[in-house]
C-alpha positions as CSV (number, residue, x, y, z in Angstrom):
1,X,0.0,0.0,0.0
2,X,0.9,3.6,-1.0
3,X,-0.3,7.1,-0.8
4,X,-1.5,8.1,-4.0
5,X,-3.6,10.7,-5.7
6,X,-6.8,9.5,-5.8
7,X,-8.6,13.0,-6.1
8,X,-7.3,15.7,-8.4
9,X,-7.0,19.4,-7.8
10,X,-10.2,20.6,-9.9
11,X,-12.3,18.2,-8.2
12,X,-11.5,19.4,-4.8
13,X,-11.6,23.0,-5.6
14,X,-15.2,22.2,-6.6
15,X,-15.8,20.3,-3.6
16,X,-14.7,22.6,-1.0
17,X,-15.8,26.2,-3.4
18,X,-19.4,24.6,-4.1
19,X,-19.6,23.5,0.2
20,X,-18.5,27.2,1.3
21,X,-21.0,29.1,-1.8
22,X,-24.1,26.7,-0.2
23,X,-23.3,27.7,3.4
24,X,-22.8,31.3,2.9
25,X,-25.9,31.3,1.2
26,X,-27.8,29.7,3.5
27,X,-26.9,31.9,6.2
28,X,-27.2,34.9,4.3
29,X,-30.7,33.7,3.2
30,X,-33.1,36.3,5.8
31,X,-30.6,39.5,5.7
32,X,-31.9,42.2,3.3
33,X,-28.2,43.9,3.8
34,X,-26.6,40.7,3.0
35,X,-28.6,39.9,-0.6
36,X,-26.1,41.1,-2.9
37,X,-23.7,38.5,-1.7
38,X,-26.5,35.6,-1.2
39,X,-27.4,36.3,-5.0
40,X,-23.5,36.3,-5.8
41,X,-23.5,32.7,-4.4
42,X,-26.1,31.5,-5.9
43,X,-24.5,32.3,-9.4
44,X,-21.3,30.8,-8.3
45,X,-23.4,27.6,-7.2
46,X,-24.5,27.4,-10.5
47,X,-21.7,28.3,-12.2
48,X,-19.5,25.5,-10.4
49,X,-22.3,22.7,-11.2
50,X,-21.9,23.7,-14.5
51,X,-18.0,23.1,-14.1
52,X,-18.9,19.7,-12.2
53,X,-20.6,18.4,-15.0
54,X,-17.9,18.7,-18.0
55,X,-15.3,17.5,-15.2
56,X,-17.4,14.4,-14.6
57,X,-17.1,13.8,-18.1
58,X,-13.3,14.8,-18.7
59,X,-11.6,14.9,-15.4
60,X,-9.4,12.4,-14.3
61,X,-10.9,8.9,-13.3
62,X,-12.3,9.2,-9.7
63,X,-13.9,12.2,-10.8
64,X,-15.9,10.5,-13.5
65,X,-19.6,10.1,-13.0
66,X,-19.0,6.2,-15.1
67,X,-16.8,5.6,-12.0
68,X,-19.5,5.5,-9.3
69,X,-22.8,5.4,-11.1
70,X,-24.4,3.0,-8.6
71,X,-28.6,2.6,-8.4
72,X,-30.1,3.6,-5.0
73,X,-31.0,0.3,-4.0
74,X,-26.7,-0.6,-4.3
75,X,-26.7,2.6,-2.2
76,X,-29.0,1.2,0.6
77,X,-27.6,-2.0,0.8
78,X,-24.1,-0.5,1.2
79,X,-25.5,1.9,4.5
80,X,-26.6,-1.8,5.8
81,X,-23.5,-2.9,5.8
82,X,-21.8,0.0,6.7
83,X,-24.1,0.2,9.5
84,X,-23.3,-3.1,10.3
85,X,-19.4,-2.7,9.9
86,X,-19.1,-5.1,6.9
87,X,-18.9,-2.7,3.8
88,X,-16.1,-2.7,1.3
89,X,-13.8,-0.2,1.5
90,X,-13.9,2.3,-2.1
91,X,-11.8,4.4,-3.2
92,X,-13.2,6.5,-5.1
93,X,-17.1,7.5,-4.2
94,X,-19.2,4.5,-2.6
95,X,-22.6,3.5,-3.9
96,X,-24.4,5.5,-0.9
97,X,-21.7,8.4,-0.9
98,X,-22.4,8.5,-5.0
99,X,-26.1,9.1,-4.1
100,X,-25.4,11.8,-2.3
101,X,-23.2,13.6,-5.1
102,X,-26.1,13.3,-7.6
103,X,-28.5,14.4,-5.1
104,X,-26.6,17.6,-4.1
105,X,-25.6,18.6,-7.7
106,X,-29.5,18.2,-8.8
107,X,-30.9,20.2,-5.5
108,X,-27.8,22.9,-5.9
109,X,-29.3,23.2,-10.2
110,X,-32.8,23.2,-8.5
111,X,-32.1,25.7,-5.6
112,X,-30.0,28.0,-7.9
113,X,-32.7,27.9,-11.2
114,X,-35.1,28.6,-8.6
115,X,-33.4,31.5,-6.6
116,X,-32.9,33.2,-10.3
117,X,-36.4,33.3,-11.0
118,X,-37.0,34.5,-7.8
119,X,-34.4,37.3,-8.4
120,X,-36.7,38.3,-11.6
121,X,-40.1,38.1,-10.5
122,X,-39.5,39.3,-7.1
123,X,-36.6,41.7,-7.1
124,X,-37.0,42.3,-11.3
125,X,-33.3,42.1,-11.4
126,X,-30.8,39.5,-13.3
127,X,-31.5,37.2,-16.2
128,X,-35.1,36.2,-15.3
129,X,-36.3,39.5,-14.8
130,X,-39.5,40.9,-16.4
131,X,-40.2,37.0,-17.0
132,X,-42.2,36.8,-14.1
133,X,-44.8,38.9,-12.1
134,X,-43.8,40.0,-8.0
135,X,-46.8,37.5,-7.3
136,X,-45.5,34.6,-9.3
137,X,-41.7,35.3,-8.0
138,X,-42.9,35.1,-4.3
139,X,-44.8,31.6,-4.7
140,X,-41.5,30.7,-6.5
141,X,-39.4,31.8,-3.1
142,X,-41.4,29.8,-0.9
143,X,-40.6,26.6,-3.4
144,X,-37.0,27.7,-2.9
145,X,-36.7,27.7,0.7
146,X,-38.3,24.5,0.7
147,X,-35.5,22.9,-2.1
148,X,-32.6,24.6,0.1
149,X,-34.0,23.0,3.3
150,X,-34.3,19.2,1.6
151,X,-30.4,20.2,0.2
152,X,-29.0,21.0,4.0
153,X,-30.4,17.5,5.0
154,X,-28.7,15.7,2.1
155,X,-25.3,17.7,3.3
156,X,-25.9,16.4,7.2
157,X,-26.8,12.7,5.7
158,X,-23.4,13.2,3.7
159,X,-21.4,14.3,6.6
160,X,-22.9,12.0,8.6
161,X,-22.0,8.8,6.2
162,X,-18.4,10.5,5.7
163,X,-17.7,10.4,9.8
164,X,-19.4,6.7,9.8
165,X,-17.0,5.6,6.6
166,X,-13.7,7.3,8.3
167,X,-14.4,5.4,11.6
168,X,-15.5,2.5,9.6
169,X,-11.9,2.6,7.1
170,X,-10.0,4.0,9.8
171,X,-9.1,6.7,7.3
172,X,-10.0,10.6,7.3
173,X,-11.9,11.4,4.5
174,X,-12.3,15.0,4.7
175,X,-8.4,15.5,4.8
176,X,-8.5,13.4,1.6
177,X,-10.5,15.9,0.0
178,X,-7.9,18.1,1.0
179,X,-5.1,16.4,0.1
180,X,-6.5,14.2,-2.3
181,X,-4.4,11.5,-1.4
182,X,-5.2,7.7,0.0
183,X,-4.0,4.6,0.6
184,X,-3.8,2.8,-2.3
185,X,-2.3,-1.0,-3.8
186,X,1.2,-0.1,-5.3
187,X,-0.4,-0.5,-8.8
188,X,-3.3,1.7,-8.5
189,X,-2.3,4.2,-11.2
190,X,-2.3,7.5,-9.7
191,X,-4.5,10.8,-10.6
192,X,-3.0,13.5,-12.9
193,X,-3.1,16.2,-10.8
194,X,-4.3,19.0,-13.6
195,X,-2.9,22.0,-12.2
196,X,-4.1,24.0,-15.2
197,X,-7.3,23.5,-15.0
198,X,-7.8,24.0,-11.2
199,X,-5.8,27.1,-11.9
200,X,-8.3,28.5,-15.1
201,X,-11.4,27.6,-12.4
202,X,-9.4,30.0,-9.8
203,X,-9.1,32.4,-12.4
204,X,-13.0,32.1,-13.4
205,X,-14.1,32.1,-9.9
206,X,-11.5,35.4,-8.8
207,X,-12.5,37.2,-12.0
208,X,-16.2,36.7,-11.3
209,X,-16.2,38.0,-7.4
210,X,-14.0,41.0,-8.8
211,X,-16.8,42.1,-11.5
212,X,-19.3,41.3,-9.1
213,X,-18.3,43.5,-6.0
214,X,-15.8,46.1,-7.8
215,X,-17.3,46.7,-11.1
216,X,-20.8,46.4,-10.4
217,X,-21.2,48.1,-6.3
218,X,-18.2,50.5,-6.7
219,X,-20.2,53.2,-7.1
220,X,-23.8,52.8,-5.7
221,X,-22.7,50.6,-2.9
222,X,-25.1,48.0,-4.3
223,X,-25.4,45.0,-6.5
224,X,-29.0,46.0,-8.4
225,X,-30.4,49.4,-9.3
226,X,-33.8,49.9,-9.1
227,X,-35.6,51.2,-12.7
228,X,-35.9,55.2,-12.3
229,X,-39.4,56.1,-11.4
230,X,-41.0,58.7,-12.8
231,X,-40.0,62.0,-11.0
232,X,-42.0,66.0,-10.4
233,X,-40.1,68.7,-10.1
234,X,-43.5,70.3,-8.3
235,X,-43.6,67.4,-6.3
236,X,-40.4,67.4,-5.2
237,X,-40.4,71.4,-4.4
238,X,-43.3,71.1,-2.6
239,X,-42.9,67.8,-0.2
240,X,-39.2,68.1,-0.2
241,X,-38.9,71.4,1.1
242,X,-40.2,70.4,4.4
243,X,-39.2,66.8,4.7
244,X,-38.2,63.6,2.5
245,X,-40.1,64.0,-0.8
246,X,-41.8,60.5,-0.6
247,X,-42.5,58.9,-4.0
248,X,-46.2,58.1,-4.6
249,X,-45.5,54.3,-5.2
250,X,-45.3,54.1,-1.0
251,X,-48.9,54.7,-0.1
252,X,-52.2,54.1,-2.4
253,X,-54.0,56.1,-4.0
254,X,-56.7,57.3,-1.7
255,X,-54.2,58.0,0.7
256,X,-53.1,60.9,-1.8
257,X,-56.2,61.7,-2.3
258,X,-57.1,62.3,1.6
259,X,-53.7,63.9,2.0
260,X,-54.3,66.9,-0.4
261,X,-58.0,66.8,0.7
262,X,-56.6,67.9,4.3
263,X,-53.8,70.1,3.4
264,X,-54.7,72.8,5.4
265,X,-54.4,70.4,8.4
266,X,-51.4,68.3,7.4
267,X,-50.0,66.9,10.0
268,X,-50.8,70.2,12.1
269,X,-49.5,72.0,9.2
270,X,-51.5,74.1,7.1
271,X,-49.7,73.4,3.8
272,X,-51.5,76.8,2.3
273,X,-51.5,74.9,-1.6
274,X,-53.8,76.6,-4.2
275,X,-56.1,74.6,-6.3
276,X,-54.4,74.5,-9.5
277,X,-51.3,73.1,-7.1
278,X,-53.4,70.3,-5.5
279,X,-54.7,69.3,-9.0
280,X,-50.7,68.7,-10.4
281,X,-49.9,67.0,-7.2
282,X,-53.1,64.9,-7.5
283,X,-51.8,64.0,-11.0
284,X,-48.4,62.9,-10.5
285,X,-49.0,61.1,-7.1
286,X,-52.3,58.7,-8.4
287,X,-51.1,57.2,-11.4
288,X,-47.8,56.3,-9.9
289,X,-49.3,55.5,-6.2
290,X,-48.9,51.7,-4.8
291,X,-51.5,49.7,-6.9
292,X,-49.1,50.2,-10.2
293,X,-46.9,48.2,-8.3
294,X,-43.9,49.8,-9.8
295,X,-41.4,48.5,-7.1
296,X,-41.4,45.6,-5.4
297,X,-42.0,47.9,-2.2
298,X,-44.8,49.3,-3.7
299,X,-46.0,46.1,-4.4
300,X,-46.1,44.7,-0.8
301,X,-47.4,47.7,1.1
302,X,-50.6,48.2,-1.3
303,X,-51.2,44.3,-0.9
304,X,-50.7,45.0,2.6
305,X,-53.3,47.6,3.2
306,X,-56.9,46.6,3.8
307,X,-59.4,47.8,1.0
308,X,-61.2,49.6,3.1
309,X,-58.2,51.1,4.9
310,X,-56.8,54.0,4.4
311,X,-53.1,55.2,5.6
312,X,-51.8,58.2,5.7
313,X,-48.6,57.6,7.2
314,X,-46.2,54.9,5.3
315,X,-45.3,53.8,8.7
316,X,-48.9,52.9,9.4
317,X,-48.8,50.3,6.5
318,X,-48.7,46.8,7.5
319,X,-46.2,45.8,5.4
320,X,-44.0,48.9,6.8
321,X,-44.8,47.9,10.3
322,X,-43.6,43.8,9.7
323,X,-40.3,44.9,7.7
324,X,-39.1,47.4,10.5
325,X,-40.5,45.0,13.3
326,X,-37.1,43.8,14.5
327,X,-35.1,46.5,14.2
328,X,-33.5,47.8,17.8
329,X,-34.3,50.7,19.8
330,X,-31.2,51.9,20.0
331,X,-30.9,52.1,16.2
332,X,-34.1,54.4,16.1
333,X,-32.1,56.5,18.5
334,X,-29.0,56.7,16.7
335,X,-28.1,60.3,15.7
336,X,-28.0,59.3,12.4
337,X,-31.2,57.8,12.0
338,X,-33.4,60.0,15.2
339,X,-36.9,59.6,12.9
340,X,-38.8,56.8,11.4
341,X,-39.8,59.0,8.7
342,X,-35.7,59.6,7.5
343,X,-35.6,56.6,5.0
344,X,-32.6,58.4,3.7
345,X,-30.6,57.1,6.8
346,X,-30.6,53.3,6.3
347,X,-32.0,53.2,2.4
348,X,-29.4,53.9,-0.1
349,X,-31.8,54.4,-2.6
350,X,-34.8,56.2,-0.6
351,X,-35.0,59.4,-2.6
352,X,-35.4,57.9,-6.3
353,X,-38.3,55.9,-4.1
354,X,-36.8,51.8,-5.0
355,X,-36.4,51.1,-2.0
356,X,-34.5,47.6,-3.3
357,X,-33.8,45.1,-0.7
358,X,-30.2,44.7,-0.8
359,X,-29.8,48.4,-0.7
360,X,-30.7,48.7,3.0
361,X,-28.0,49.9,5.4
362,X,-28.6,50.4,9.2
363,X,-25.6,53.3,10.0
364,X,-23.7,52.0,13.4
């Protein structure tokens, strides 16, 4: 017996790139702040199962799929006897450890297809977007949680039979995949190792993060730009003068409608507006309010509000209220922050009214 190179330096690139993309994605999952990196794994997911499948094709032989293309019933009858303590030793992948493969590569195309279209129907950004409605995207999220949650069980049940193999071999199997050497017969013939290759995937996957977080964030300070909302100069003279000039996609119609109906007692404010005034403002603000669902913010809060409900606060919306639910007291009171109503102070993107996701900030 020998130490040879069972696992070449591709494959383990892969192995241990495609592991560390699906766990920082999963615990960036429920942080608005943290989306444009969740998205950026979930391309480089994809992108690396894309790799995996030419390698399994042309790599070297262990990381063939015609090397371990076992049926699931040779993959339960090898966790019997591994169970038992009378399964052969492999090595390359085992019939229950080859299950596992195929099963993480198909949920990781699943979870990453189904992240993109959520990307375009509920964020209207990336190569899905305009393909689906904000309605359709978020039935399509709740079908993605649910194929990232059946894909973290397959990765316990792998590390799980890794652990029971290493104790059962008496060999570490995780350092393998880091060195991607085992014990071997003297005439096993030995992996090529394939340094160029691992170093073009390097290359790919560098070059990638560098467009990603340079080129693309450099100078908004976020991944995706919400579309440019249609804009009044009267508007923006006459609510910005006094505070925040709130675009009209944040609150429905009505609400407008009430608002300039009670200008002379806005907010304690008489807001002294003639009629030919009210009637531009009127204009502007109802065929852009929150039922043309312009934003995906807009979107939520008008399917938030009850029909016969009328706000005329945006921090009296529902969907207002369950977003900012969990954010501290002490960030309210933050001298940079101080008001509910300054958006400006934790949304990037809160005076052109997009209010996107990942550009949400809380100042420390």
């Amino acid at each position: 017996m020998k130490s040879i190179l069972i696992w070449d330096l591709p494959l383990r690139l892969f192995h241990w790139l495609f592991a560390a993309s699906f766990v920082g994605a999963w615990l960036t999952a429920e942080s608005d702040a943290w989306l444009s990196l969740h998205i950026f794994l979930g391309y480089l997911m994809l992108g690396l199962i894309g790799f995996r499948l030419v390698w399994g094709l042309a790599g070297s032989r262990y990381a063939r799929f015609s090397t371990f293309l076992y049926g699931p019933r040779a993959g339960l009858a090898y966790l019997r006897q591994a169970i038992t303590g009378s399964a052969a030793r492999h090595l390359g992948h085992n019939p229950a450890g080859s299950q596992a493969v195929f099963l993480l590569l198909g949920l990781g195309l699943l979870v990453g297809l189904s992240g993109l279209f959520v990307q375009g129907g509920e964020e209207q950004h990336g190569a899905a977007a305009g393909l689906f409605g904000y309605a359709v995207g978020q039935a399509i999220k709740q079908g993605h949680e649910i194929l990232a949650s059946l894909m973290l069980l397959v990765v316990f049940g792998h590390l799980a039979g890794v652990a029971l193999e290493s104790w059962l071999h008496r060999e570490n199997l995780a350092r393998s995949m880091l060195t991607g050497r085992k014990q071997a017969e003297s005439a096993t013939p030995a992996a090529r190792p394939h340094f160029l290759v691992a170093g073009l995937l390097l290359i790919a996957v560098a070059g990638f993060a560098a467009w990603w977080f340079h080129y693309r964030i450099a100078d908004s300070g976020i991944a995706f730009v919400g579309k440019k909302l249609p804009a009044s100069a009267l508007w923006q003279e006459e609510c910005g003068s006094c505070h925040q000039a709130f675009h009209p996609s944040l609150l429905p119609a009505r609400s407008w409608r009430s608002l300039m109906a009670q200008q002379d007692r806005h907010f304690g404010d008489d807001l002294g507006l003639d009629a030919a005034t009210l009637a531009e403002l009127l204009a502007y603000a109802v065929p852009n309010a929150a039922e043309q669902g312009a934003t995906e913010a807009a979107w939520k809060i008008n399917r938030s509000v009850p029909a016969n409900a009328t706000p005329l606060r945006i921090t009296e919306t529902p969907y207002w209220l369950k977003k900012h639910r969990e954010i501290a007291a002490a960030d309210w009171k933050n001298p940079k922050v101080k008001s509910k109503a300054n958006c400006t102070a934790c949304h990037l993107d809160a005076e052109a009214g997009a209010y996107e996701d990942a550009a949400m900030r809380i100042p420390r």
